[in-house]
Backbone as a chain_set.jsonl record, in Angstrom:
{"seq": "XXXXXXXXXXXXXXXXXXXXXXXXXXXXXXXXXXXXXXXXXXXXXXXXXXXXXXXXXXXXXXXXXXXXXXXXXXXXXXXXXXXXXXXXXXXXXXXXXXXXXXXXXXXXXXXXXXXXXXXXXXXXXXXXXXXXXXXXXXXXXXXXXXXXXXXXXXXXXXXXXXXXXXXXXXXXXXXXXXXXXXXXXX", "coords": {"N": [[97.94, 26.584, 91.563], [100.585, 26.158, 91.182], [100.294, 25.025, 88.304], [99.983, 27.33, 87.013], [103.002, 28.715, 86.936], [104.243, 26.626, 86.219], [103.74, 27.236, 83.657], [105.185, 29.378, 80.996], [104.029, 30.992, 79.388], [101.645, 31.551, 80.6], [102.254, 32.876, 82.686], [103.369, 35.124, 82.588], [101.155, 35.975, 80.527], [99.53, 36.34, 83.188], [100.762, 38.704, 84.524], [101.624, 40.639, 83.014], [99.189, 41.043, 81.32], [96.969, 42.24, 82.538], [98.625, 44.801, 83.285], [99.027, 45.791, 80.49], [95.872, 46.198, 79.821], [95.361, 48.212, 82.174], [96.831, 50.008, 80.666], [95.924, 50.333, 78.456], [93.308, 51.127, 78.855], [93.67, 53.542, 80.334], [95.092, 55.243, 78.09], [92.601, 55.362, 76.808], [90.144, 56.698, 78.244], [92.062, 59.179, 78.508], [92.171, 62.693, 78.805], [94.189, 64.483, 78.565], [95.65, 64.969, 76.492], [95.889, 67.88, 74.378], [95.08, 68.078, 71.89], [94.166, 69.098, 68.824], [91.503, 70.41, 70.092], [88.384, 71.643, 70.215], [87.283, 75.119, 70.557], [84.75, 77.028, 71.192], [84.404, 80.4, 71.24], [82.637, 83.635, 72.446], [81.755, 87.122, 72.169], [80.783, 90.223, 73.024], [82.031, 92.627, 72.039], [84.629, 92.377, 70.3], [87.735, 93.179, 72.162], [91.128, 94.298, 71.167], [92.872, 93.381, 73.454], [90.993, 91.015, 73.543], [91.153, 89.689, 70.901], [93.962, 89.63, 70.666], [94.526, 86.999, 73.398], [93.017, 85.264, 71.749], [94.871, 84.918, 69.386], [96.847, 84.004, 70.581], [95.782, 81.573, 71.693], [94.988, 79.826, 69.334], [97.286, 79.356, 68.268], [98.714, 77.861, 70.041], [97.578, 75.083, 68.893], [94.918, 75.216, 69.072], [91.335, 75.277, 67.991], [89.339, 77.703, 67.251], [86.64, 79.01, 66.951], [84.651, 81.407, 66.337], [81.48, 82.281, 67.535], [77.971, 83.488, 67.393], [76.275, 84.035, 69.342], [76.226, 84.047, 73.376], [74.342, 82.546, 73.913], [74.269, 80.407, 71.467], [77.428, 79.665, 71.717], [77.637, 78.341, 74.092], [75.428, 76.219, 73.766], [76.546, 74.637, 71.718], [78.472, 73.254, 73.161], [77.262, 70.957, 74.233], [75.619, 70.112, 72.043], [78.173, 69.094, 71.279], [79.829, 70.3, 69.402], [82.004, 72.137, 69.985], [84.082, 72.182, 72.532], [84.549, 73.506, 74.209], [83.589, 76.897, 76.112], [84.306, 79.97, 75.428], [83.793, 83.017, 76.581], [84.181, 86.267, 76.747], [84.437, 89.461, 78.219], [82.882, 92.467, 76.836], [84.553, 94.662, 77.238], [87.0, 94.456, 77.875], [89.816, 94.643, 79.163], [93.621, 95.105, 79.929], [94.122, 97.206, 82.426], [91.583, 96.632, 83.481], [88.435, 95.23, 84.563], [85.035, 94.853, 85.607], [83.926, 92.809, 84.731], [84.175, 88.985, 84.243], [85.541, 86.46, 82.367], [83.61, 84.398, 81.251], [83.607, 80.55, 81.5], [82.433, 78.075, 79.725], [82.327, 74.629, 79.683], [82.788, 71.153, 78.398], [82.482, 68.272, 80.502], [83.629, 65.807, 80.235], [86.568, 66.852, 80.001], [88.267, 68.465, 82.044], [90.682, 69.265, 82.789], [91.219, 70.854, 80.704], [90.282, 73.597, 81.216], [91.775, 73.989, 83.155], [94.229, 74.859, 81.223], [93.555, 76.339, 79.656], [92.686, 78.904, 81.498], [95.646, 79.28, 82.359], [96.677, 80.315, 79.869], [95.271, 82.112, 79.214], [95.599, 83.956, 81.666], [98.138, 83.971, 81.201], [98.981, 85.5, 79.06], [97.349, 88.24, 79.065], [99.033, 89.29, 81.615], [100.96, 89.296, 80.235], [100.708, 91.042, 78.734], [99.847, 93.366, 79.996], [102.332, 93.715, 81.205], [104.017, 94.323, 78.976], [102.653, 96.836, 78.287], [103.304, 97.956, 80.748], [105.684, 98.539, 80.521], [105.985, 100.395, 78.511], [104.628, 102.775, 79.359], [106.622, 103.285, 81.15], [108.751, 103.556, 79.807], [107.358, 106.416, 78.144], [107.57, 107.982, 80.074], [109.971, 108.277, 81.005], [110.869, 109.347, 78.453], [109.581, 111.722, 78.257], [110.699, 112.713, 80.826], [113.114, 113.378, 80.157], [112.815, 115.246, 78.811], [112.329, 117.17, 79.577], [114.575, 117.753, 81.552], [116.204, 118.667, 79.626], [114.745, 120.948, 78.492], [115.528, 122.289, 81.178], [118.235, 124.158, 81.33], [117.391, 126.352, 79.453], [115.277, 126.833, 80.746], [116.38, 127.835, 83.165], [117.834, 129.663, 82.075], [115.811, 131.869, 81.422], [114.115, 131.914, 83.491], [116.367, 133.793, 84.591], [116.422, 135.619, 83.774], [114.35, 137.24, 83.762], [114.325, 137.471, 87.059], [116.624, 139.512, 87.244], [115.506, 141.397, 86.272], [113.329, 141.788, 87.759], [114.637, 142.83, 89.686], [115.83, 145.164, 88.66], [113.96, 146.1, 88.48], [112.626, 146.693, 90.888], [114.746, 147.997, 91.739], [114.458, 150.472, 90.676], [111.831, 150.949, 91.865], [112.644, 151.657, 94.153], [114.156, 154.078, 94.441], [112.665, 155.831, 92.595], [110.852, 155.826, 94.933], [112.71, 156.862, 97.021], [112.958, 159.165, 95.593], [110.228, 160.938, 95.799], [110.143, 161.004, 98.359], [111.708, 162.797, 98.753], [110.981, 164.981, 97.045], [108.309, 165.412, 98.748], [109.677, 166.36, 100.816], [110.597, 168.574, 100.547], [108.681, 170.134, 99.35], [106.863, 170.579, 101.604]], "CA": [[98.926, 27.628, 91.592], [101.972, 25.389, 90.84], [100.392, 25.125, 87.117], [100.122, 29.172, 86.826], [104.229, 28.805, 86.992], [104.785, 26.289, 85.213], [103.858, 27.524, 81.949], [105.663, 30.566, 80.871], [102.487, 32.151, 78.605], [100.484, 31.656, 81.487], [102.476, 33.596, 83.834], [103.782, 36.024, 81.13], [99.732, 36.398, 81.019], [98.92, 37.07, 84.433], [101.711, 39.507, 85.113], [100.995, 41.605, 81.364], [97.822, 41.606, 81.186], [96.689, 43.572, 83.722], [99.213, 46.229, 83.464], [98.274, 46.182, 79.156], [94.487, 46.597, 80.277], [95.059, 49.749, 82.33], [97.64, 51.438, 79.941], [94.802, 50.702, 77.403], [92.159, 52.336, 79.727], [94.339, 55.044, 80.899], [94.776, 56.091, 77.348], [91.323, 55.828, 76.455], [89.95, 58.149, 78.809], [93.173, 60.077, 79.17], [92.167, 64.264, 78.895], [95.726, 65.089, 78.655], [96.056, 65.901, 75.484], [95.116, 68.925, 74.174], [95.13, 68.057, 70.834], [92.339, 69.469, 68.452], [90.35, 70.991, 71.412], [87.872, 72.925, 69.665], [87.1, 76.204, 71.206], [83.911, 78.299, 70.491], [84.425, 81.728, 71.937], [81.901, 84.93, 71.738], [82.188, 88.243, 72.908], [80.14, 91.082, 72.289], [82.922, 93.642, 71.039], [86.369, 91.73, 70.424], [88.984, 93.732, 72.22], [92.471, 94.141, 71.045], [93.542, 92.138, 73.842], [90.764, 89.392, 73.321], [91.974, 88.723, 69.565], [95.485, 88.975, 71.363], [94.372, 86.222, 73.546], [92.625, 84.199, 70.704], [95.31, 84.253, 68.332], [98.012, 83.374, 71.352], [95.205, 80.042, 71.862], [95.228, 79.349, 68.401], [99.065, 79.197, 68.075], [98.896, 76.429, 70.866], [96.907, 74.116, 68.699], [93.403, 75.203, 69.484], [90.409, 75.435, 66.879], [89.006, 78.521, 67.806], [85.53, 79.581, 66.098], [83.475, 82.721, 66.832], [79.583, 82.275, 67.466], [77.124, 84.565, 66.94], [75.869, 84.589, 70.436], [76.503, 83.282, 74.001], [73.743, 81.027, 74.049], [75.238, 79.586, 70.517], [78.304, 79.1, 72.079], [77.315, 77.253, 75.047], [74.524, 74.975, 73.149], [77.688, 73.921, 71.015], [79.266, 71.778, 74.004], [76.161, 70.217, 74.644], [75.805, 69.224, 70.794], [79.539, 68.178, 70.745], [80.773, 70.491, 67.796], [82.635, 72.516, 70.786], [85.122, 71.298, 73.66], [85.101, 74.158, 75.253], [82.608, 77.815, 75.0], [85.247, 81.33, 76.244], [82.617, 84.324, 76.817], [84.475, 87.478, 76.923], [83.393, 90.917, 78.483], [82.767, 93.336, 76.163], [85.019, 96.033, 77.613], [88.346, 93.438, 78.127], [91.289, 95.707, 79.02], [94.907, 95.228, 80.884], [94.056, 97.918, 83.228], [90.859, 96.034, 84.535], [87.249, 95.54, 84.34], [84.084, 93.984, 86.809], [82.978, 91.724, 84.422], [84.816, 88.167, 84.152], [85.868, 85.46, 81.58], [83.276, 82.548, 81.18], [84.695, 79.255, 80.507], [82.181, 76.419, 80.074], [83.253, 72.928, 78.849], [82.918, 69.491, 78.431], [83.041, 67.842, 81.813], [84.967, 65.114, 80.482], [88.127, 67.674, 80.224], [87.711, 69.377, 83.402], [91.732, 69.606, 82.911], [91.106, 72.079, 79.473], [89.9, 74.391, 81.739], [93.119, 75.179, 84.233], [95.177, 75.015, 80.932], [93.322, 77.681, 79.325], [93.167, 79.575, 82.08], [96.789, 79.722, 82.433], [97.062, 80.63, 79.099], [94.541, 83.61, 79.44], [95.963, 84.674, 82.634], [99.61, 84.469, 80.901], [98.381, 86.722, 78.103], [97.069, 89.335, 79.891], [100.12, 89.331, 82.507], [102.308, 89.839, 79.088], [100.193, 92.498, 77.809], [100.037, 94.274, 81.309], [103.908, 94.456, 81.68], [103.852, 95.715, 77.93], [102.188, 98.372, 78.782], [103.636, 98.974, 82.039], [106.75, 98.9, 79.853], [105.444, 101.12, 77.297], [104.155, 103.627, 80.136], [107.47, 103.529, 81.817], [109.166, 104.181, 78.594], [106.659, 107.347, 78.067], [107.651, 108.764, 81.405], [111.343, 108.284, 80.93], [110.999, 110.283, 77.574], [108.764, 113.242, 79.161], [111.745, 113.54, 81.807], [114.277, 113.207, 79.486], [112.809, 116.54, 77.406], [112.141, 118.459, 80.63], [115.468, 117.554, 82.071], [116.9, 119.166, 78.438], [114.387, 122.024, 78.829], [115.738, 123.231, 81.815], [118.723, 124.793, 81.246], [116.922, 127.099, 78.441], [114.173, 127.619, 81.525], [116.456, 128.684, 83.593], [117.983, 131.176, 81.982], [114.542, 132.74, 81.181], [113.885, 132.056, 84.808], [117.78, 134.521, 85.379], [116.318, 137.306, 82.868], [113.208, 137.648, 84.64], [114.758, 137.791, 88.26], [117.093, 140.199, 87.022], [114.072, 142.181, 85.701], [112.76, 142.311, 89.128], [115.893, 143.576, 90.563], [115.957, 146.442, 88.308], [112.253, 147.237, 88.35], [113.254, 147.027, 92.568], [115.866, 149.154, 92.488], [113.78, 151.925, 90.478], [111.088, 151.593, 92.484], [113.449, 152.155, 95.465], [114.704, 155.173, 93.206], [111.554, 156.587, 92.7], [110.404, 156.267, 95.941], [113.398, 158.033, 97.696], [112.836, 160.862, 94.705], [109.48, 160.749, 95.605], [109.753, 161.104, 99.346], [112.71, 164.015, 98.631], [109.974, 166.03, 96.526], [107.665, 165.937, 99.402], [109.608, 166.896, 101.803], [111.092, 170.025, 99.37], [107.355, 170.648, 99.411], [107.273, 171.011, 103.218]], "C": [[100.21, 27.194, 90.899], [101.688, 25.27, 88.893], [100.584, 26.442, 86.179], [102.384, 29.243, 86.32], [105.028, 27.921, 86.046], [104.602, 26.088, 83.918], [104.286, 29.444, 81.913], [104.396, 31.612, 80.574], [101.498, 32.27, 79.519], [100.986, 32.965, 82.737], [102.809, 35.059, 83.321], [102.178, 36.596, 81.363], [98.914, 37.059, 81.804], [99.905, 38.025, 84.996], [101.233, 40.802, 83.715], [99.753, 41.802, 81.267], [97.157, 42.462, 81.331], [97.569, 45.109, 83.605], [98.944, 46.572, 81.896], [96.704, 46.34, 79.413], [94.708, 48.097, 80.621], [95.538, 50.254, 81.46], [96.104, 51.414, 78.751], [93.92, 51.526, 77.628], [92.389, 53.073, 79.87], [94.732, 56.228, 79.393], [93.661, 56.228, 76.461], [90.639, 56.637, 76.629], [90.813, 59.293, 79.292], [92.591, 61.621, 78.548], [93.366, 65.581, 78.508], [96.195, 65.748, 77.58], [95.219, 66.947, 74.924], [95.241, 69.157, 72.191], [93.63, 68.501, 70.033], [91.09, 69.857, 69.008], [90.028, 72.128, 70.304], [86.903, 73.906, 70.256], [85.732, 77.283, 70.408], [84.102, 79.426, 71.224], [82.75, 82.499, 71.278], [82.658, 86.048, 72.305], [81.419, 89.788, 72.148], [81.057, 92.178, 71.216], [84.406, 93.007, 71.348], [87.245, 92.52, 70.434], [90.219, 93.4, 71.468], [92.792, 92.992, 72.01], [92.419, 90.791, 74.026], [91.328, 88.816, 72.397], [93.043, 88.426, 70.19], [95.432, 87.35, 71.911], [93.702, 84.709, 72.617], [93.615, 83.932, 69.567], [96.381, 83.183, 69.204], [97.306, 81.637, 71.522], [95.45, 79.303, 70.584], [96.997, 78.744, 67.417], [99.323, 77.77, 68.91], [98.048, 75.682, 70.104], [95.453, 74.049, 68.711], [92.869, 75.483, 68.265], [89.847, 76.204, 67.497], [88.064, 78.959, 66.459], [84.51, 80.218, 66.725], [82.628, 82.334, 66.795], [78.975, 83.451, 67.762], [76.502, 84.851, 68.167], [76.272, 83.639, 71.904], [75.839, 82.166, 73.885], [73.76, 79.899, 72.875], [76.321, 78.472, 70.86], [78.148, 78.028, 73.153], [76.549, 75.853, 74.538], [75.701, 74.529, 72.511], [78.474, 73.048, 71.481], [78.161, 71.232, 73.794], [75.469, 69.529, 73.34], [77.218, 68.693, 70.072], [80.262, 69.136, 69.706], [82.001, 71.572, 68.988], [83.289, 71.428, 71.686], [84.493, 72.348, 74.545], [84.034, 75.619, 74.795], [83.633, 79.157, 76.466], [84.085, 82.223, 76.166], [83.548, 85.59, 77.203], [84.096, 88.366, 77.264], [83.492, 91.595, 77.444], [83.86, 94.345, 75.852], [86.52, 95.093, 78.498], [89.022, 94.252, 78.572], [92.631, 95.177, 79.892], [94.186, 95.451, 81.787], [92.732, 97.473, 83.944], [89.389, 95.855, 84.412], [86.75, 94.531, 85.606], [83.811, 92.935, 85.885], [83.886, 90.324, 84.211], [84.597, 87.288, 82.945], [85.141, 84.254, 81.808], [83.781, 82.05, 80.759], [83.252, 78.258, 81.205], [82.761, 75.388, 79.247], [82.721, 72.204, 78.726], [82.986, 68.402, 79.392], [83.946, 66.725, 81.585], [86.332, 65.419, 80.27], [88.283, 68.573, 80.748], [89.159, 69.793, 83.013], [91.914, 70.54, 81.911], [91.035, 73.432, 80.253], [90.809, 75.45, 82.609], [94.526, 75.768, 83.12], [94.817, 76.382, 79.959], [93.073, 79.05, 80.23], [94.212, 80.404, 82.698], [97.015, 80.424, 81.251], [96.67, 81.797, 78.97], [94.971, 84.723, 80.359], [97.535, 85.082, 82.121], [99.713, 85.711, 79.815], [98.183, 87.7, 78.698], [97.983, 90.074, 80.595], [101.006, 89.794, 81.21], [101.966, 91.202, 79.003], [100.193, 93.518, 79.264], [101.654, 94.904, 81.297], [104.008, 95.21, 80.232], [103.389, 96.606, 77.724], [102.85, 98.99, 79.748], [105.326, 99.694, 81.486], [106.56, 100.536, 79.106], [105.175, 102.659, 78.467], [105.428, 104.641, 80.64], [108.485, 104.482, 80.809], [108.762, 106.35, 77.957], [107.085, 108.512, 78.877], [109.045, 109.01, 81.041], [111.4, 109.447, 79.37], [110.659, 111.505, 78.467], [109.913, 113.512, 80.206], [112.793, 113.808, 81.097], [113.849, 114.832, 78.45], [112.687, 117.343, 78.797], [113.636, 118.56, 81.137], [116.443, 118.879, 80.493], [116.452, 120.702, 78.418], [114.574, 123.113, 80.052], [117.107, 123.972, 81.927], [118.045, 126.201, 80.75], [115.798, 128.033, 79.948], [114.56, 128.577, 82.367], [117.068, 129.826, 83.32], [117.151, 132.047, 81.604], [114.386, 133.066, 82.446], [115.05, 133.739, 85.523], [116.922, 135.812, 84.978], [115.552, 138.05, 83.728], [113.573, 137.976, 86.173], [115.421, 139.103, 88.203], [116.357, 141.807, 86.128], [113.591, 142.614, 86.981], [113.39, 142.801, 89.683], [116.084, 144.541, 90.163], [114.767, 147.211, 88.212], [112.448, 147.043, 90.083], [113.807, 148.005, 92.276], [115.235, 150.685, 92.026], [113.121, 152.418, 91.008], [111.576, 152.227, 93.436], [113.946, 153.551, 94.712], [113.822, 156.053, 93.301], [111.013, 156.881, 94.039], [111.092, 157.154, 97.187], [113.516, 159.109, 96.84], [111.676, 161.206, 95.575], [109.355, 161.531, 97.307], [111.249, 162.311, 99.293], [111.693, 164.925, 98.03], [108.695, 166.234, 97.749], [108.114, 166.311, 100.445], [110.175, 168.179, 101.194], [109.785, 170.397, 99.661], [107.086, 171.22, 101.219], [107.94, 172.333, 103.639]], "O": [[100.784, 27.929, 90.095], [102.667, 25.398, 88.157], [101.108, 26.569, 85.073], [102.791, 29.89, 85.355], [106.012, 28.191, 85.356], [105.034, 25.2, 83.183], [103.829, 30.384, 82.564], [103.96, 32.58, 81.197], [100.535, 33.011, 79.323], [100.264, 33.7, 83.412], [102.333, 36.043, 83.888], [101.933, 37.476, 82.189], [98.032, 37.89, 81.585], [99.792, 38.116, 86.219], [100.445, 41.731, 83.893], [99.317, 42.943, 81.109], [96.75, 43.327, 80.556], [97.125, 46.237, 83.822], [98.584, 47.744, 81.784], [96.477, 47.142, 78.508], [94.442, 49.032, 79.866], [94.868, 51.212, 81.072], [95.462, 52.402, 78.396], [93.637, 52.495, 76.922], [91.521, 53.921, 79.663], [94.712, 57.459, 79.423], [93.651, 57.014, 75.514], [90.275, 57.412, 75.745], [90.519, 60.125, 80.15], [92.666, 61.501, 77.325], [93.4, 66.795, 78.308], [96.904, 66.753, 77.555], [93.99, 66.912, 74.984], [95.435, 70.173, 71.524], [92.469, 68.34, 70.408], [89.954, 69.699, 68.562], [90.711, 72.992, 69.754], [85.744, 73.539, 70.449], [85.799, 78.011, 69.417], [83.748, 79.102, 72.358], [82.042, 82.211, 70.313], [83.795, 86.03, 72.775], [81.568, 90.215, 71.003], [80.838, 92.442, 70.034], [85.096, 93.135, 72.359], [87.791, 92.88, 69.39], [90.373, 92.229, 71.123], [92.966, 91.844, 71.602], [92.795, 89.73, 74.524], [91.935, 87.754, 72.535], [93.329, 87.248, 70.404], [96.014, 86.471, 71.275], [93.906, 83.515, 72.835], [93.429, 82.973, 68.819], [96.712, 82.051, 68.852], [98.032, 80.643, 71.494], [96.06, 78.235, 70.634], [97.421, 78.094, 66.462], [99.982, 76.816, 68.496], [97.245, 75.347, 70.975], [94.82, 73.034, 68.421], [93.618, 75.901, 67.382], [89.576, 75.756, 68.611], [88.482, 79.185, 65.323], [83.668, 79.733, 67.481], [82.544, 81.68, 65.755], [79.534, 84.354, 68.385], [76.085, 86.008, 68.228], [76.636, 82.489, 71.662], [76.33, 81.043, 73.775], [73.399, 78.742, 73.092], [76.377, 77.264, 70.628], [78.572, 76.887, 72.968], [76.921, 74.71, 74.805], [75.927, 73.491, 73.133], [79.105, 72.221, 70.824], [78.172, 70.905, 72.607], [74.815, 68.498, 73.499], [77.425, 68.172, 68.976], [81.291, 68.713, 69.179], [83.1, 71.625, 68.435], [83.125, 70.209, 71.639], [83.937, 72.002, 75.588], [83.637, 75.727, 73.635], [83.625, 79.191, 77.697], [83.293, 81.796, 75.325], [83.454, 85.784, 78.416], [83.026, 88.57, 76.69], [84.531, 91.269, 76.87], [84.131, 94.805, 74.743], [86.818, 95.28, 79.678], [88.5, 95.232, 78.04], [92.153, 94.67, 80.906], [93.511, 94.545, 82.275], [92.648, 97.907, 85.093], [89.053, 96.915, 83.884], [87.427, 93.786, 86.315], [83.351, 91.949, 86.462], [84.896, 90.853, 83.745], [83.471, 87.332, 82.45], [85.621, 83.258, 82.349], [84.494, 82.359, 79.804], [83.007, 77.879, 82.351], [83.547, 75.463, 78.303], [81.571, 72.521, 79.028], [83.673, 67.46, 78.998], [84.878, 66.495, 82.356], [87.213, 64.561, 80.311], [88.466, 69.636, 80.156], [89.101, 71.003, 82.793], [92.9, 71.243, 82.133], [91.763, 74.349, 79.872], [90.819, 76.667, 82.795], [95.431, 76.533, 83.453], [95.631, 77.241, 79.62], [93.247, 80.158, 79.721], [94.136, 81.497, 83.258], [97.705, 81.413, 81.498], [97.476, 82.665, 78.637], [94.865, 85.932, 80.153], [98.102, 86.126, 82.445], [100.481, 86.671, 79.88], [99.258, 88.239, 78.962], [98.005, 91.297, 80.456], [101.757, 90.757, 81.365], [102.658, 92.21, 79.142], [100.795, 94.583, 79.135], [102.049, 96.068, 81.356], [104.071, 96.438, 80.176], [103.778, 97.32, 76.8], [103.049, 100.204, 79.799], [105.91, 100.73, 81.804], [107.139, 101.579, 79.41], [105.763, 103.663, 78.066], [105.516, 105.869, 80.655], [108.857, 105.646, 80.953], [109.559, 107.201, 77.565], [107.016, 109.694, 78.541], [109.263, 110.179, 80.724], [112.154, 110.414, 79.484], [111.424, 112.091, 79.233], [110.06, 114.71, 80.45], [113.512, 114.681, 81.583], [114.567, 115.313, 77.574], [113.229, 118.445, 78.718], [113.987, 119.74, 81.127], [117.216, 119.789, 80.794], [117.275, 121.615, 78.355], [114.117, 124.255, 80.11], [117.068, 124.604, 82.982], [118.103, 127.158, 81.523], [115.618, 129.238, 80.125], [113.981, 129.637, 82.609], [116.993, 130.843, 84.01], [117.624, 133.162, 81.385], [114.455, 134.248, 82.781], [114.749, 134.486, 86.454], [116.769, 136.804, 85.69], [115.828, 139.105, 84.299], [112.954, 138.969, 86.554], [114.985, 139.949, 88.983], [116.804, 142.839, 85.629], [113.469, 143.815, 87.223], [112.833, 143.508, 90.522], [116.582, 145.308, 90.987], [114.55, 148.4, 87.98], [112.081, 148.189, 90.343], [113.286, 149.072, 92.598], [115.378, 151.736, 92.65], [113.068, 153.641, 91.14], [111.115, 153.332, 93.725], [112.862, 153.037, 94.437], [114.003, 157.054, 93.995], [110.718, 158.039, 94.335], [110.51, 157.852, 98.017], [114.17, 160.067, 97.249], [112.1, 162.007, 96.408], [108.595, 162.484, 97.48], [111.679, 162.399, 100.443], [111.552, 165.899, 98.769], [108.084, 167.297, 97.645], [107.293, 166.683, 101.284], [109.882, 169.031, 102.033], [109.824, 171.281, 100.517], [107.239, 172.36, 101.657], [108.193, 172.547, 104.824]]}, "num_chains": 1, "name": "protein.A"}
């Protein structure tokens, strides 16, 4: 023990070593980066908001390449030219569908998986409020022309009341002529 100490390179050695070993290991198998993750997607009919979501992946760094069918895409992890295989429903929308978003992978970047998920789920969540925007917007016009249209309504609404008040008062008119000629008749 006493010789361990008294040589510097030796102790230098057994103190470095070990902690240069793991960092070496730790970035050997490190997952973390998401560098060059290449992405096969399919999808039978590519919604608006799937491209949405595929160009928003491709902006983060991703290699994103269409295949011709699911079982393409999937065989493509399993021969390595993929990371990662997205499966889209058909019938994608904001507003909602039954069918869900496959994601298989790579098992050695199990962590690809929660970060594209966030990214899919943040997409969607955009495009939802832009719509709900867009909706809200829609509505706020449509009140905004009725709100303008009703002056104009109601004075159509006055004419017409005032229409009934004089086709009233005739009938009342007529009908005390009416009940004066039969009793003259009498």
């Amino acid at each position: 023990m006493k010789v361990i100490y008294r040589s510097k390179l030796s102790f230098i050695l057994l103190v470095l070593a070990p902690i240069l070993i793991v960092f070496l290991v730790g970035t050997a198998f490190s997952s973390s980066s998401l560098n060059n993750i290449r992405i096969g997607v399919y999808s039978d009919n590519y919604s608006e908001l799937t491209e949405d979501i595929l160009s928003d992946l491709s902006e983060s760094n991703f290699l994103i390449t269409k295949k011709e069918s699911a079982d393409i895409c999937v065989n493509s992890i399993k021969q390595g030219s993929s990371h990662v295989c997205i499966i889209f429903p058909a019938d994608i929308s904001v507003e909602g569908s039954n069918d869900e978003i496959e994601i298989y992978l790579d098992n050695s970047r199990l962590n690809i998986a929660y970060v594209l998920i966030n990214q899919i789920n943040s997409e969607i969540s955009s495009r939802g409020a832009e719509i709900g925007i867009s909706a809200a917007d829609d509505l706020l016009k449509v009140i905004g022309e009725v709100k303008q249209s009703l002056p104009n309504q109601k004075s159509g609404l006055d004419g017409i009341k005032q229409s009934f008040s004089s086709i009233d008062s005739q009938t009342g008119s007529l009908s005390s002529s009416s009940n004066e000629a039969e009793i003259e008749k009498l």
